[in-house]
Every structure is written in C-alpha cells, then in structure tokens.
C-alpha positions as CSV (number, residue, x, y, z in Angstrom):
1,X,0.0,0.0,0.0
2,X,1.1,3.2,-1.0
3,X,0.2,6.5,0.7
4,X,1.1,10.3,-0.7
5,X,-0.1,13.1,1.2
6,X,0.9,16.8,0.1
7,X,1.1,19.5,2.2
8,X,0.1,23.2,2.1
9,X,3.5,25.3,2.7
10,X,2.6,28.1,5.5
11,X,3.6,31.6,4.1
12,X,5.0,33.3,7.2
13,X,2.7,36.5,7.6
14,X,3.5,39.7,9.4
15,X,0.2,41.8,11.2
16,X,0.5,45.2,11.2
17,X,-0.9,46.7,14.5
18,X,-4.3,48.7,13.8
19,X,-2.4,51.6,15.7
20,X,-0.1,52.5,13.0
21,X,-3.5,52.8,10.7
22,X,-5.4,55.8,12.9
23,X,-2.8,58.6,11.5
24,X,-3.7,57.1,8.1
25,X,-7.5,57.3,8.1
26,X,-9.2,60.7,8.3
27,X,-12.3,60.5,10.5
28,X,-15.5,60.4,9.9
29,X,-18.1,63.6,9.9
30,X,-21.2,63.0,11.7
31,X,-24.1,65.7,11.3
32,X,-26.7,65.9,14.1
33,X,-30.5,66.9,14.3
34,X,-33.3,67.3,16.2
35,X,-36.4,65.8,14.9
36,X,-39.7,68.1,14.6
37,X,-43.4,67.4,13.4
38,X,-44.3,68.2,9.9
39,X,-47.0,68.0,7.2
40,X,-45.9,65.8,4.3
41,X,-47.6,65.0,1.3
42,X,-47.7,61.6,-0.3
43,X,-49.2,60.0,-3.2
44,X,-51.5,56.6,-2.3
45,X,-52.7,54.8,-4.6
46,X,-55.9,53.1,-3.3
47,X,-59.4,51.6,-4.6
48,X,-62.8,53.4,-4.1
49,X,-65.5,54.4,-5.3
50,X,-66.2,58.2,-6.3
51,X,-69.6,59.7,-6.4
52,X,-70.9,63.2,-7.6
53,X,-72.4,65.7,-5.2
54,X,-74.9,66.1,-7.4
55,X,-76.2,64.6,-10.8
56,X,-78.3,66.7,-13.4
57,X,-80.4,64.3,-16.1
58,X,-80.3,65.9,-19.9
59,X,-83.6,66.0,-21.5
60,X,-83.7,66.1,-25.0
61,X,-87.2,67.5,-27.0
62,X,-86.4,66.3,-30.0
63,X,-84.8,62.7,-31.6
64,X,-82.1,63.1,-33.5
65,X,-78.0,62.1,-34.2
66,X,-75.9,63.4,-31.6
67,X,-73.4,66.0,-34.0
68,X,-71.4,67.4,-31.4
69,X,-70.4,67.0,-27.5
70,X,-68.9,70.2,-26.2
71,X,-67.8,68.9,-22.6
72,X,-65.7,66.3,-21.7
73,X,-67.0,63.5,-18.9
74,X,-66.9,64.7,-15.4
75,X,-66.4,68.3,-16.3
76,X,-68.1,70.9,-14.3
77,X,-70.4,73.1,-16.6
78,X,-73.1,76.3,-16.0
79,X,-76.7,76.4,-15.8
80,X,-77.9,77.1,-19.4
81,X,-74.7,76.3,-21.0
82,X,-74.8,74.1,-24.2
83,X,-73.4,70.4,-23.9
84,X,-74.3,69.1,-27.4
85,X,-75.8,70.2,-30.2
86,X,-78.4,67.5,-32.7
87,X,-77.6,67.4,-36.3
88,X,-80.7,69.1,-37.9
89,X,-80.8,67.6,-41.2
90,X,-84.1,65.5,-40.4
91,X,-85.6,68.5,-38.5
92,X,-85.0,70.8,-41.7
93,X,-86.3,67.7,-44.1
94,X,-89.1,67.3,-41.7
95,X,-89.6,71.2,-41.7
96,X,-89.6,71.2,-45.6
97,X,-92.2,68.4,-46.1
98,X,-94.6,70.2,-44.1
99,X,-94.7,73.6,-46.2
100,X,-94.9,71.7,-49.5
C-alpha cells in the first residue's frame, strides 16, 4: 500500500498593528439633528368608489344624431350652457315636407 499526502507550505505573515493605521485614516463627519413634526404629502394609490355631489339628467325634446359634445365627462359646466348640439338635417327635411 502506498500513501502520498501533500502539504500546504505556510507563508510566514506579518500583522501590522491597527495603531499605526489611525494617522492614516481621516475621521469620519457625523451631522446631528433634532427631529420636529411636519405635514408631508404623499401619493396613495388606493381603490374606491367616487360619487358626484350632485347629478343633473339631460332632456332632450327632439330625436335626432348626436353631432357634437362640447364637454368632456366629469367636467363641471353652468346652468344654461350648451353640452351638445343634434344634427338638424331631419328637422329641416321634416320642416320642408310640411310647407310643400
């Protein structure tokens, strides 16, 4: 039986005390404060449900094509002021029959 077995050779190291390091290395700044209550904003996104204060139903007196929407949804509008406007091409033809 035959055996072989290798060994590691130890390199002989030196430490260096820490000591001789402080003079080296600069220290380190440190700032300090107090802490004090304040009002922060933040953006949270969430789900819900969001309902209008108030709702107004549109009547319309007439049938017709819707030719133009001049709101977007959820915009706030006036009393009196115009949301849409009906193409009147069938209320003219209809206004034209009845003369003839």
């Amino acid at each position: 039986m035959v055996l072989c077995a290798c060994s590691e050779a130890k390199q002989d190291s030196q430490e260096i005390p820490s000591e001789t390091f402080r003079n080296e290395v600069s220290a380190t700044e440190i700032r300090v404060a107090t802490s004090e209550p304040k009002s922060f904003d933040y953006l949270i996104n969430g789900t819900g449900k969001l309902e209008a204060l108030s709702e107004v139903k549109a009547l319309v007196e007439r049938e017709g094509y819707l030719d133009k929407v001049q709101v977007l949804e959820g915009q706030l509008v006036q009393k009196g002021q115009i949301i849409a406007t009906l193409n009147f091409r069938e209320a003219e033809f209809e206004l034209e029959n009845e003369i003839v």
